[in-house]
C-alpha positions as CSV (number, residue, x, y, z in Angstrom):
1,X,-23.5,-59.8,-42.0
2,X,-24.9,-58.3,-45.5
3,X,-24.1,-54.9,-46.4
4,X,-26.0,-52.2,-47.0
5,X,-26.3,-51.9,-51.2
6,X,-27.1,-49.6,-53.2
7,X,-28.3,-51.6,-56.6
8,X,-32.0,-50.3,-57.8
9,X,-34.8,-52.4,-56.7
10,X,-38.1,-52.4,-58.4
11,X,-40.8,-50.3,-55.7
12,X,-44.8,-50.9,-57.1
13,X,-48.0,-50.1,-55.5
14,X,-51.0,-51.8,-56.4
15,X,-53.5,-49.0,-56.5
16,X,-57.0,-50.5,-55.2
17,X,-59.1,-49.3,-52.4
18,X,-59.2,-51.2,-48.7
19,X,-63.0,-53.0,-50.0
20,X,-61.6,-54.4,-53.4
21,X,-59.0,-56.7,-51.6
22,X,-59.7,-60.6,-52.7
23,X,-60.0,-61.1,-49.0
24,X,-62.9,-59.1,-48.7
25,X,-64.7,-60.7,-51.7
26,X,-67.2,-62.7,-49.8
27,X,-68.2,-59.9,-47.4
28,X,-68.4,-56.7,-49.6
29,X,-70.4,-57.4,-52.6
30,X,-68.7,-55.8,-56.0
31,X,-72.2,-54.1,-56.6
32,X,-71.9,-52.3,-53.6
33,X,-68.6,-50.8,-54.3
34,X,-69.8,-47.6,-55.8
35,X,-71.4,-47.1,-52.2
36,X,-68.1,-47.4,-50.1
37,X,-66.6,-45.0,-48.8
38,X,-63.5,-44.4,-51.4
39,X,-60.3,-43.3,-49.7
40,X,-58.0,-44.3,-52.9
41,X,-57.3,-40.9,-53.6
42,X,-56.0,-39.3,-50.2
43,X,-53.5,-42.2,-50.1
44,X,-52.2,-42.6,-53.3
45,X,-51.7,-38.6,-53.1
46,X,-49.7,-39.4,-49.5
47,X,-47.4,-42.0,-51.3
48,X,-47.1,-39.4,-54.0
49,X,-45.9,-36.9,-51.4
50,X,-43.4,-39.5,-49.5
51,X,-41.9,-40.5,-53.3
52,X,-41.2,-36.8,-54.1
53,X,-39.7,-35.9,-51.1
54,X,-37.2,-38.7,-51.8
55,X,-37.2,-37.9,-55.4
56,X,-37.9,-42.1,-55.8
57,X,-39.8,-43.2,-58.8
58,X,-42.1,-46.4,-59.2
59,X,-44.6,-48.5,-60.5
60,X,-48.5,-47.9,-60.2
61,X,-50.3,-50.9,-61.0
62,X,-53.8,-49.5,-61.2
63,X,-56.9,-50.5,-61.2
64,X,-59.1,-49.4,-64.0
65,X,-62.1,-48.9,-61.9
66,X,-60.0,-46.7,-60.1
67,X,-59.3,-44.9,-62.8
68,X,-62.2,-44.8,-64.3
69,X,-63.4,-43.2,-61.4
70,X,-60.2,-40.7,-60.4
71,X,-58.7,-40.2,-63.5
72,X,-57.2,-36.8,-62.1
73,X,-55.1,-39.0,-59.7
74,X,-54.1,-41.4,-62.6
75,X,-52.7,-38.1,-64.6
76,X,-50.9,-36.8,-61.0
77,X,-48.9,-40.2,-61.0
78,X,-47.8,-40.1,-64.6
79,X,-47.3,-36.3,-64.4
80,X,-44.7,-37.0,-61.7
81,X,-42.4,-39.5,-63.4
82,X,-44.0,-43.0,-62.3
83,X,-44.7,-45.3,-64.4
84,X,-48.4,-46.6,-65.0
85,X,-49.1,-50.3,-64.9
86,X,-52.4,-52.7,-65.3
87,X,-54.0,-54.1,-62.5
88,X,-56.7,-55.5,-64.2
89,X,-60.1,-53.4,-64.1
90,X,-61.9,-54.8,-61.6
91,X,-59.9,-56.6,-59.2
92,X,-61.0,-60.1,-60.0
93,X,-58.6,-63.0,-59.8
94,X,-57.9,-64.9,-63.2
95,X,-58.5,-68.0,-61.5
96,X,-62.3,-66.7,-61.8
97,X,-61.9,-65.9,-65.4
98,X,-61.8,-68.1,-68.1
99,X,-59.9,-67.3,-71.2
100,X,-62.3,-65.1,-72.9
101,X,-63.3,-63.1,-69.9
102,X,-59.4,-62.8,-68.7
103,X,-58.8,-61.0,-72.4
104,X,-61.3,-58.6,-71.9
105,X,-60.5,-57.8,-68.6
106,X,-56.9,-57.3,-69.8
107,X,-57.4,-55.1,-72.9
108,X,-60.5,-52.9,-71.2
109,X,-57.8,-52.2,-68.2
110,X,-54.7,-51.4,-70.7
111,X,-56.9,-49.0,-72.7
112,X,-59.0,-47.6,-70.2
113,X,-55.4,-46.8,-68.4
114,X,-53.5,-45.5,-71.6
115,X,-56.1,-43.2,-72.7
116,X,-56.2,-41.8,-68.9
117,X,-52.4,-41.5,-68.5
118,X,-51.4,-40.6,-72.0
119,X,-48.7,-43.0,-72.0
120,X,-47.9,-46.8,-73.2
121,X,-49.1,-49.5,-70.5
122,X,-46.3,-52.3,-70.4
123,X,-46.8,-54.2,-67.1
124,X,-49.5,-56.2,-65.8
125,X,-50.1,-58.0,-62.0
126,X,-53.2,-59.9,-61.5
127,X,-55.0,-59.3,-58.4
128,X,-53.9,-61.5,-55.8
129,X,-51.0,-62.9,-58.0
130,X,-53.5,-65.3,-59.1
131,X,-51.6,-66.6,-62.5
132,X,-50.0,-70.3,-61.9
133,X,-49.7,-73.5,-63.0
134,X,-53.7,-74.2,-63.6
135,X,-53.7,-70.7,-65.7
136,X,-50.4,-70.3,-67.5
137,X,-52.2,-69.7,-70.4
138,X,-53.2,-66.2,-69.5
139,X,-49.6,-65.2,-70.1
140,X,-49.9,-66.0,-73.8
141,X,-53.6,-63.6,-73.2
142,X,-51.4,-60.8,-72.1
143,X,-48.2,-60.9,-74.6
144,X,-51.6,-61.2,-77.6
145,X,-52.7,-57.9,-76.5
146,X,-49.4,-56.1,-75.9
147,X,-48.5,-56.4,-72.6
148,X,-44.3,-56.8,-72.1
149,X,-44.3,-57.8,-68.5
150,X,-46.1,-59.4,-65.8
151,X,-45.5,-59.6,-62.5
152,X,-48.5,-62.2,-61.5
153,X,-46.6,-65.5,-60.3
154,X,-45.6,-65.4,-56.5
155,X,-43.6,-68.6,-56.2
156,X,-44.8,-69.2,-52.9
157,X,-46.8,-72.0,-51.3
158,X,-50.0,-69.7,-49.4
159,X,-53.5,-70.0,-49.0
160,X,-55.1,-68.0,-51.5
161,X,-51.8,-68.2,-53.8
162,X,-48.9,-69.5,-55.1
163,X,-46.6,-71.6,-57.5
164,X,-44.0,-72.2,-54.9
165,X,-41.6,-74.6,-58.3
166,X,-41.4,-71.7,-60.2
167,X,-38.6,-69.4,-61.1
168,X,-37.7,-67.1,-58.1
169,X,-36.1,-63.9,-60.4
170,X,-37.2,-62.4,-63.6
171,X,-37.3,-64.5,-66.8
172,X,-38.4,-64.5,-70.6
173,X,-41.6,-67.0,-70.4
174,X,-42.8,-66.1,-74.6
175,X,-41.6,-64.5,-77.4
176,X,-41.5,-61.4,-75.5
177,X,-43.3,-61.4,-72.6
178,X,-40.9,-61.3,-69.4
179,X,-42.5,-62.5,-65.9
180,X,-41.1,-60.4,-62.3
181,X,-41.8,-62.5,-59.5
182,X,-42.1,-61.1,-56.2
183,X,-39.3,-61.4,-54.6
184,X,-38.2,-64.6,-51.8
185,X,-35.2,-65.8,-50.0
186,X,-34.8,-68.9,-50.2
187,X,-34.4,-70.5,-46.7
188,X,-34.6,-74.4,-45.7
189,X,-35.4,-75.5,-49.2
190,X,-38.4,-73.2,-49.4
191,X,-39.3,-69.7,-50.4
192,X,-39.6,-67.1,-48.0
193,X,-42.2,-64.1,-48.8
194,X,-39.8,-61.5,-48.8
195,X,-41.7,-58.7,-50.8
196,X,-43.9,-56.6,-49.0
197,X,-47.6,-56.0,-48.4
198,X,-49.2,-58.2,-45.3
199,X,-45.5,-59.5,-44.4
200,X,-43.6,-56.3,-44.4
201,X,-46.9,-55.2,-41.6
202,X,-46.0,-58.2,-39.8
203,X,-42.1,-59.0,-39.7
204,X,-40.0,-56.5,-37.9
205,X,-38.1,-53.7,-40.3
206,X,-35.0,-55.4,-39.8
207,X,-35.9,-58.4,-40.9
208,X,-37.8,-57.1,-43.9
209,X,-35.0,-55.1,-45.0
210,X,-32.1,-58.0,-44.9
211,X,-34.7,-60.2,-46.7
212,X,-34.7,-58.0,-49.4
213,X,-30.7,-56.7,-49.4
214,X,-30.0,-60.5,-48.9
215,X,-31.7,-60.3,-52.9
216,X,-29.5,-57.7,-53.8
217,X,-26.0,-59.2,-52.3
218,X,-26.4,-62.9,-52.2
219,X,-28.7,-63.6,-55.5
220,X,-27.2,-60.3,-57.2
221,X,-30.4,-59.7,-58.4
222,X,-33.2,-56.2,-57.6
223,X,-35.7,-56.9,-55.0
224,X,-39.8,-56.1,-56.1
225,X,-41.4,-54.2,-53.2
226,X,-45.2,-54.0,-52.9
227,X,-47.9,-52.3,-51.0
228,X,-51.1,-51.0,-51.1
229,X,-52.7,-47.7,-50.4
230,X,-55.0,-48.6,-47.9
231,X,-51.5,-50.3,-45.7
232,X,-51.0,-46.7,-45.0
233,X,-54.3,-45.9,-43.5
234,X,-55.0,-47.1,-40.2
235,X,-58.2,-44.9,-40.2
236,X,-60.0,-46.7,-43.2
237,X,-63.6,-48.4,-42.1
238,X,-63.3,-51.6,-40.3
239,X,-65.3,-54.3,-42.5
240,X,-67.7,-56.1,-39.9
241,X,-68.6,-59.5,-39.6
242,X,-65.2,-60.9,-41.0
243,X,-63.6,-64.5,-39.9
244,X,-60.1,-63.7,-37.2
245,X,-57.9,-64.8,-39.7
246,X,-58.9,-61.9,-42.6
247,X,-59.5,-59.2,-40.0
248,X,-55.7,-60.3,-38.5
249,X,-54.2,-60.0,-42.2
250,X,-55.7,-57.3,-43.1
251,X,-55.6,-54.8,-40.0
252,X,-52.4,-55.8,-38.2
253,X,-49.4,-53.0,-37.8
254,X,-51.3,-50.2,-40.1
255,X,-50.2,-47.4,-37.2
256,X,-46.6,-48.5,-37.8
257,X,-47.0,-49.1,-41.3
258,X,-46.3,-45.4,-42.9
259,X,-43.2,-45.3,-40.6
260,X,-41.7,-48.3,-40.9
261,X,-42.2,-48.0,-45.2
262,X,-40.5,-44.2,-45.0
263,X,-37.8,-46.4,-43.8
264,X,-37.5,-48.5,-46.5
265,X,-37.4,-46.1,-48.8
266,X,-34.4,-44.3,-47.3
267,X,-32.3,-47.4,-46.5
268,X,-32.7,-49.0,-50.4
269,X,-32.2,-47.5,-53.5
270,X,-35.6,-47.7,-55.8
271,X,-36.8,-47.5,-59.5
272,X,-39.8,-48.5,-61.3
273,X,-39.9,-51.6,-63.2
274,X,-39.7,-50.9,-66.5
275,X,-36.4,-48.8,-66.4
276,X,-35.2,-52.1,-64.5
277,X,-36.5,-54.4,-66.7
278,X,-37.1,-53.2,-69.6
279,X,-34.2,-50.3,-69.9
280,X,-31.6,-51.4,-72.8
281,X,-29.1,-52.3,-70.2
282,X,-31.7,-54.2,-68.3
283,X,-31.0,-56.4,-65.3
284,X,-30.7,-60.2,-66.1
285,X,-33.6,-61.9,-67.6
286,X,-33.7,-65.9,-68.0
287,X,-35.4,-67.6,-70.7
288,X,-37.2,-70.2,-69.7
């Protein structure tokens, strides 16, 4: 039986609103997007709230067309201690990029977010965690522009995702670019999704919570925990017209969501990924 632990794991949300999910893509046109209705901002203030009643700090991997759009909420995150990371601007995957494209995307999102936030933009995760093998090369894109981190590379085998051979913990990929996996367990010679968002709705808490202190205890390394706004929001429109399998993903366990998540945060000890990572007594980093 694990132990509880009390090493620092990495907590990040990836601020985008419930119609910008990749799932959604061939449903909710991107030109339409200025018409939805945006709920972004009473969320991420809710996660705000939760965070400083704990007094936890993280990672907000934002969206510039969020905060292009809310740049009020963008200075509320930085004013209270968390650290403000790229999401790209417009949520599209890198797989739908090509090199050229990618670099814009990149740079427009890193100096759209900077200038918001007042404050140096280290980290980057592509939507969707759609960097692998067919597109390493836009992790030489984001070390050109001056990016020190990604966290893009789930190595999982799923659907939409996935590099399931690569490394499972943080490692040194360039010169000085460091990639920050989501985390797995590995079980039965495969990795197990063990970080958050549609699986941390779906397993039971206790099982998400020794997945991730199994990390901390067995591998000795911090867990990276994710979740979107819009997972706790069970009131957010219901898209119509989508396939079983997308409106499954994306609806199931949103009531329990909030609760179970307050949870989390009490049980683990949290930081955000650059005093983790990036701190001068960082945890380990491989080079690879």
């Amino acid at each position: 039986m694990l132990m509880p632990t009390r090493r620092a794991n990495a907590l990040t949300i990836d601020v985008e609103d419930y119609f910008q999910v990749s799932a959604f893509a061939p449903y909710i046109e991107r030109k339409s997007w200025d018409r939805c209705e945006c709920r972004v901002e009473r969320n991420v203030d809710r996660i705000l709230a939760l965070l400083a009643e704990r007094d936890i700090k993280a990672t907000f991997f934002t969206l510039g067309w969020i905060a292009e759009r809310y740049p009020a909420l963008v200075r509320r995150i930085v004013a209270q201690g968390h650290e403000l990371a790229s999401h790209g601007y417009g949520h599209q995957r890198v797989t739908e990029l090509d090199a050229r494209a990618f670099r814009h995307d990149v740079t427009h999102a890193k100096a759209l977010l900077e200038d918001i936030g007042g404050q140096p933009v280290l980290g980057y995760r592509a939507p969707s965690f759609s960097i692998g093998a067919a597109n390493l090369w836009a992790l030489d894109v984001l070390e050109d522009v001056g990016y020190r981190y990604s966290s893009s590379i789930y190595p999982v085998r799923h659907d939409h995702y996935g590099m399931p051979d690569a490394p499972r913990f943080a490692h040194r990929i360039r010169n000085r670019l460091i990639e920050i996996p989501p985390t797995t367990v590995r079980l039965f010679s495969r990795n197990l999704p063990s970080s958050g968002g549609g699986y941390f709705r779906l397993f039971p808490y206790a099982v998400s919570r020794w997945l991730l202190q199994s990390v901390n205890q067995r591998d000795g390394e911090p867990a990276i925990f994710y979740f979107h706004p819009w997972e706790i929001d069970p009131e957010q429109p219901r898209v119509p017209g989508i396939d079983i399998k997308t409106r499954f993903r994306h609806y199931v366990n949103l009531s329990r969501n909030e609760a179970k998540l307050c949870r989390l945060l009490d049980d683990l000890r949290w930081d955000r990924m650059d005093r983790i990572f990036l701190a001068p007594s960082p945890a380990t980093v491989a080079n690879t």
